[in-house]
KEDODREN-609399 format. One record per residue (C-alpha): residue number from 0; residue in three letters; x, y, z. Coordinates in steps of 0.2 Angstrom, whole numbers, plus 2048, in hexadecimal, padded with zeros to 3 digits. Example, Ala and Ser with C-alpha at 12.3 -4.5 7.8 and 13.67 -1.06 7.14 Angstrom:
2
num / residuo / px / py / pz
0 / Ala / 83E / 7EA / 827
1 / Ser / 844 / 7FB / 824
***
This chain:
88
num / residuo / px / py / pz
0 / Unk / 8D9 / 074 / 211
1 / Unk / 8DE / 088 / 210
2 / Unk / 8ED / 08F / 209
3 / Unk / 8F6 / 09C / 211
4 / Unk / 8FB / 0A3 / 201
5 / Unk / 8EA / 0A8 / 1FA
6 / Unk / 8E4 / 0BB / 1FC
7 / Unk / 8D7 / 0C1 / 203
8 / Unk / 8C8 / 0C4 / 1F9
9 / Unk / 8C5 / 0D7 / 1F6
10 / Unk / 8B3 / 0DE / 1FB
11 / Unk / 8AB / 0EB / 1F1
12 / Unk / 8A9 / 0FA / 1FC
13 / Unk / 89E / 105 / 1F2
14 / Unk / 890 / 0FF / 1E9
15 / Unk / 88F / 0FE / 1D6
16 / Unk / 880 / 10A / 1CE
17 / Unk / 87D / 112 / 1BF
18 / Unk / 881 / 124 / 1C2
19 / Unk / 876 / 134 / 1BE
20 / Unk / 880 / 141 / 1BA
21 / Unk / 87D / 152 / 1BC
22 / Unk / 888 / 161 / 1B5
23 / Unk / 88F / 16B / 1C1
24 / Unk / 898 / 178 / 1B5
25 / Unk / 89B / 179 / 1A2
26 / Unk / 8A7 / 184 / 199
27 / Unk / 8A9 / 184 / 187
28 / Unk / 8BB / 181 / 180
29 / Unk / 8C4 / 17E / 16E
30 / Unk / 8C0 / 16C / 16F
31 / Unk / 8AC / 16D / 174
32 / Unk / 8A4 / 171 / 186
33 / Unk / 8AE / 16A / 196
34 / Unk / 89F / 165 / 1A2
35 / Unk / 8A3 / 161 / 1B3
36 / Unk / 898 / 154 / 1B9
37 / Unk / 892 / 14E / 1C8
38 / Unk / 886 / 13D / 1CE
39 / Unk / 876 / 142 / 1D7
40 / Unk / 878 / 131 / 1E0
41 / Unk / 889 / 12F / 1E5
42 / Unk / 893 / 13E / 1E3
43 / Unk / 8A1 / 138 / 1D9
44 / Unk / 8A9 / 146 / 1CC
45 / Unk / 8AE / 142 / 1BA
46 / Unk / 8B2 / 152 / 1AB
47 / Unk / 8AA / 14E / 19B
48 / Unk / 8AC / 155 / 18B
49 / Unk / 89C / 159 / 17E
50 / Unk / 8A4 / 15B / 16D
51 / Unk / 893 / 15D / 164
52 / Unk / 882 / 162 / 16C
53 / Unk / 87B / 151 / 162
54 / Unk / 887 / 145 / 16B
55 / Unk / 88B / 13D / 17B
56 / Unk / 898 / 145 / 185
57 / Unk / 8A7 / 13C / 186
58 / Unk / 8B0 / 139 / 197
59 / Unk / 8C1 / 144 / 199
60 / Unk / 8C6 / 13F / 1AA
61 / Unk / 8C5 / 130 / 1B6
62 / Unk / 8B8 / 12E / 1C3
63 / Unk / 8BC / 137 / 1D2
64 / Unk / 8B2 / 132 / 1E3
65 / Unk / 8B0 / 13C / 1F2
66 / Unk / 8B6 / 130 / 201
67 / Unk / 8B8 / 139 / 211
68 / Unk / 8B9 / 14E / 214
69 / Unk / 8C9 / 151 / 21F
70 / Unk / 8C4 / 15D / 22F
71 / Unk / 8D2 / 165 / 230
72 / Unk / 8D4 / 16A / 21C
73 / Unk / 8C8 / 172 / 211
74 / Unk / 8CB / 163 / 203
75 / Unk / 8C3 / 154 / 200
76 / Unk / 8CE / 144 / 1FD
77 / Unk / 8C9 / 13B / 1EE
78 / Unk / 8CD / 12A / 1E6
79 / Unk / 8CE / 128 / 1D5
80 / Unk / 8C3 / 11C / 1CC
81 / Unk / 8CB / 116 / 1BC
82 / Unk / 8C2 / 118 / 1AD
83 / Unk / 8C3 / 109 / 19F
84 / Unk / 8C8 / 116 / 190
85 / Unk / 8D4 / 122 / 19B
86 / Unk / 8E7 / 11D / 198
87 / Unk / 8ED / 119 / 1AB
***
């Protein structure tokens, strides 16, 4: 028997993949080197920060993902992916 109460089961829409990122732009700054970054695969955008040239950069900003260009504007809308170590 089915409730009428339940909710519906969300479907992923986008499928999950490691992403390759390429740098777009880096700008050097008081705290390291800001990198914008860019997935070959995808397109989703992310700012990273390299504090040392011997370390892993360190995400800075939430993933943003390209979802549909507006004909009428010269934006892109974006959604935001949420990263695990951002604060909401």
């Amino acid at each position: 028997m089915t409730s009428l109460h339940t909710l519906p089961i969300p479907h992923q829409t986008a499928r999950i993949h490691e992403h390759a990122w390429t740098a777009d732009s880096r700008h050097p700054t008081s705290e390291g080197v800001v990198v914008y970054v860019r997935c070959a695969e995808c397109g989703t955008h992310r700012v990273d920060l390299e504090t040392h040239p011997q370390r892993p950069a360190t995400a800075l900003s939430a993933e943003f993902v390209r979802t549909r260009r507006d004909e009428t504007s010269d934006r892109d809308d974006v959604s935001v992916v949420r990263h695990p170590r951002l604060l909401p």
